[in-house]
C-alpha positions in Angstrom: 0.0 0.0 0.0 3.2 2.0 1.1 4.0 2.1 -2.8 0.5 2.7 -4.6 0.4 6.1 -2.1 3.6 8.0 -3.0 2.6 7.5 -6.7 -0.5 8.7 -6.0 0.5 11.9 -4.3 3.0 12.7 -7.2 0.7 12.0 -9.8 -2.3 14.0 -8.0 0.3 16.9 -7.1 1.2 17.3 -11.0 -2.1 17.1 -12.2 -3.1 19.8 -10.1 -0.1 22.2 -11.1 -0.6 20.9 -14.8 -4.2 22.5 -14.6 -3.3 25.3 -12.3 -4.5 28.9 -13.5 -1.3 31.9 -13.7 -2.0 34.6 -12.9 -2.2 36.5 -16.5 1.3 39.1 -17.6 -0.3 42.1 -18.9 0.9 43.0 -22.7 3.5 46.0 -22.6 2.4 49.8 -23.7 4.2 49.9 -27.3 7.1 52.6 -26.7 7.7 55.0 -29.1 11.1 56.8 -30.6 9.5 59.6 -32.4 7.9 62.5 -30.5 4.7 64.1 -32.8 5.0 67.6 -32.1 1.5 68.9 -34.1 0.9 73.2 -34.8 -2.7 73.6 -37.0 -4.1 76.7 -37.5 -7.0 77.7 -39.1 -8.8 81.1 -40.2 -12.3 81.6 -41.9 -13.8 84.8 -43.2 -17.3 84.9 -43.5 -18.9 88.5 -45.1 -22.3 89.2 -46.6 -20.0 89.9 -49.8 -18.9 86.4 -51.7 -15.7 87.8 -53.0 -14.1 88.4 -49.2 -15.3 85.1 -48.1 -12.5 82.7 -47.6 -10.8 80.2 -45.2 -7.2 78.9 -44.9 -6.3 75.8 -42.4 -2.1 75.2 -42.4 -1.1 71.8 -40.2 2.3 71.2 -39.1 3.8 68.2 -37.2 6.8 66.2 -37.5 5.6 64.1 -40.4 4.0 67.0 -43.0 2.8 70.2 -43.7 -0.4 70.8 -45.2 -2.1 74.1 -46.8 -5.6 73.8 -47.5 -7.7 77.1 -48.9 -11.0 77.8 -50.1 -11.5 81.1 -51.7 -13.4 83.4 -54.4 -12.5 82.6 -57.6 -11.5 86.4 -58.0 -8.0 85.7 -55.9 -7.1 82.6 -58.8 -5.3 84.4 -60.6 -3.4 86.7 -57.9 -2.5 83.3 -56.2 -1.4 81.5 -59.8 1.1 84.5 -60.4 2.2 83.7 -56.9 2.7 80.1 -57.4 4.4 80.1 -60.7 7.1 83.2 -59.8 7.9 80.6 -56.6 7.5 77.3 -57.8 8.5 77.9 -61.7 7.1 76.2 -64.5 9.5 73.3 -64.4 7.4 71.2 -62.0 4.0 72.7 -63.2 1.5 69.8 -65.1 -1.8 71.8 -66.4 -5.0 69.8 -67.1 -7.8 72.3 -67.9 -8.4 75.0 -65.1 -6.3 72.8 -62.7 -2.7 73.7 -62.0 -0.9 71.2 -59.9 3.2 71.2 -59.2 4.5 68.2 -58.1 8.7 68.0 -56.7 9.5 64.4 -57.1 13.1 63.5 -56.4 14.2 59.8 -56.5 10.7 58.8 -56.9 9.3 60.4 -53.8 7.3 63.4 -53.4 8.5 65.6 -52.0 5.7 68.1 -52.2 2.3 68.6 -54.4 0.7 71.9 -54.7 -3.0 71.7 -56.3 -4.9 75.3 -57.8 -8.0 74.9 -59.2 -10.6 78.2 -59.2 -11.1 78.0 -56.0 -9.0 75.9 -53.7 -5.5 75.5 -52.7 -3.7 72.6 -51.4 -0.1 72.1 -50.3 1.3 68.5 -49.3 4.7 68.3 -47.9 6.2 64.9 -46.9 8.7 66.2 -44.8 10.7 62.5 -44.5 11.6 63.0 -48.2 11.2 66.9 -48.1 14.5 68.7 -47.4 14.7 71.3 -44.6 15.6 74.4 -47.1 12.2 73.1 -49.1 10.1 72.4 -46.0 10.7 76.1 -44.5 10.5 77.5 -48.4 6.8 76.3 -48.6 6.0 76.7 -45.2 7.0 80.8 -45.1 5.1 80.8 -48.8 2.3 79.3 -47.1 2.2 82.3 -44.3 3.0 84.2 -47.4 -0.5 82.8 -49.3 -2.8 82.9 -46.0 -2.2 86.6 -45.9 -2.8 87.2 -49.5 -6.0 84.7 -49.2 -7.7 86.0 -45.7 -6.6 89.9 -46.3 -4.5 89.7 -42.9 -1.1 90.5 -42.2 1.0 87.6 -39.9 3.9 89.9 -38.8 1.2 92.5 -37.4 -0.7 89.3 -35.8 2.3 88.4 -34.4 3.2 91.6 -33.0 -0.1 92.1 -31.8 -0.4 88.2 -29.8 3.4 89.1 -28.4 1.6 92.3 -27.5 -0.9 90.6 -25.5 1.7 88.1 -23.9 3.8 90.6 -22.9 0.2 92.3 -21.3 -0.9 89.4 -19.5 2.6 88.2 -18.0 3.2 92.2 -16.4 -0.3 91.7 -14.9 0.8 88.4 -13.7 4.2 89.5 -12.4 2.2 92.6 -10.4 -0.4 89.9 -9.0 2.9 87.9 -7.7 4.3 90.6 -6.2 1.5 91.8 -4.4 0.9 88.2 -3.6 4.7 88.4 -1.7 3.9 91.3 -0.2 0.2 89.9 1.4 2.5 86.7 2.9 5.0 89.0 4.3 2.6 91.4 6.1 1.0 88.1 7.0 3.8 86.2 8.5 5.2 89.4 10.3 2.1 89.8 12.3 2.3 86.5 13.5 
């Protein structure tokens, strides 16, 4: 009997660890090596009078830079000149009233600029875009939003550092009267 027991015991013991339930190892959060630093900004002008009416929405992140505009026909042929004294003819494919310049270099865009009567849009790949071409369209693109929306960007800038420069004095006044409150406070005390 001595010897049916021990077998037994093993044979029960390792069956029951066999069918023995772990405790389940969560899957690990995917890491990643890039960091997707994204900018967008977007205007819309909405008048009673068609020809004024436009919007402009520029995105910038790590990866691209894209121009999209809608506007009144009227501006097509302001915005064409623009295009061709910066882009050139070289790149330029017509078909009809669309005008589209696509840089290709080792058979990957590197941008592709689409004017048709009313709409703009700029593509950038900026991992096959060079940095001297991704600044070039993106400072044409500020360059286009003001001609498109009738604003000026350096004046908005001026004006939002304006602002800034504004609301950090008021905060730096708040602070310091802030210092003075704790050190009336802790005096008293």
């Amino acid at each position: 009997m001595k010897h049916l027991f021990l077998p037994s015991v093993l044979g029960l013991l390792l069956t029951t660890s066999l069918f023995a339930q772990k405790t389940p190892i969560p899957p690990q959060t995917p890491k990643t090596t890039t960091s997707t630093k994204s900018t967008s900004y977007s205007i819309t002008f909405d008048t009673d009078d068609k020809e004024e009416n436009s919007s402009v929405s520029i995105k910038r992140n790590d990866d691209v830079y894209k121009f999209n505009a809608r506007f009144h026909e009227s501006k097509t042929g302001s915005i064409k000149k623009m295009l061709i004294d910066k882009l050139g003819k070289y790149d330029l494919r017509v078909d009809g009233d669309t005008f589209r310049w696509i840089k290709t270099e080792d058979g990957d865009t590197l941008y592709d600029c689409k004017l048709t009567d009313d709409t703009l849009k700029i593509y950038v790949d900026k991992a096959y875009a060079n940095h001297k071409i991704v600044d070039m369209i993106s400072e044409f693109g500020n360059v286009l939003k003001d001609t498109i929306s009738g604003t000026n960007s350096e004046e908005e800038a001026k004006k939002h550092a304006e602002r800034a420069l504004k609301r950090a004095e008021r905060a730096l006044e708040k602070a310091k009267r802030e210092v003075e409150r704790l050190k009336r406070n802790s005096s008293s005390r």
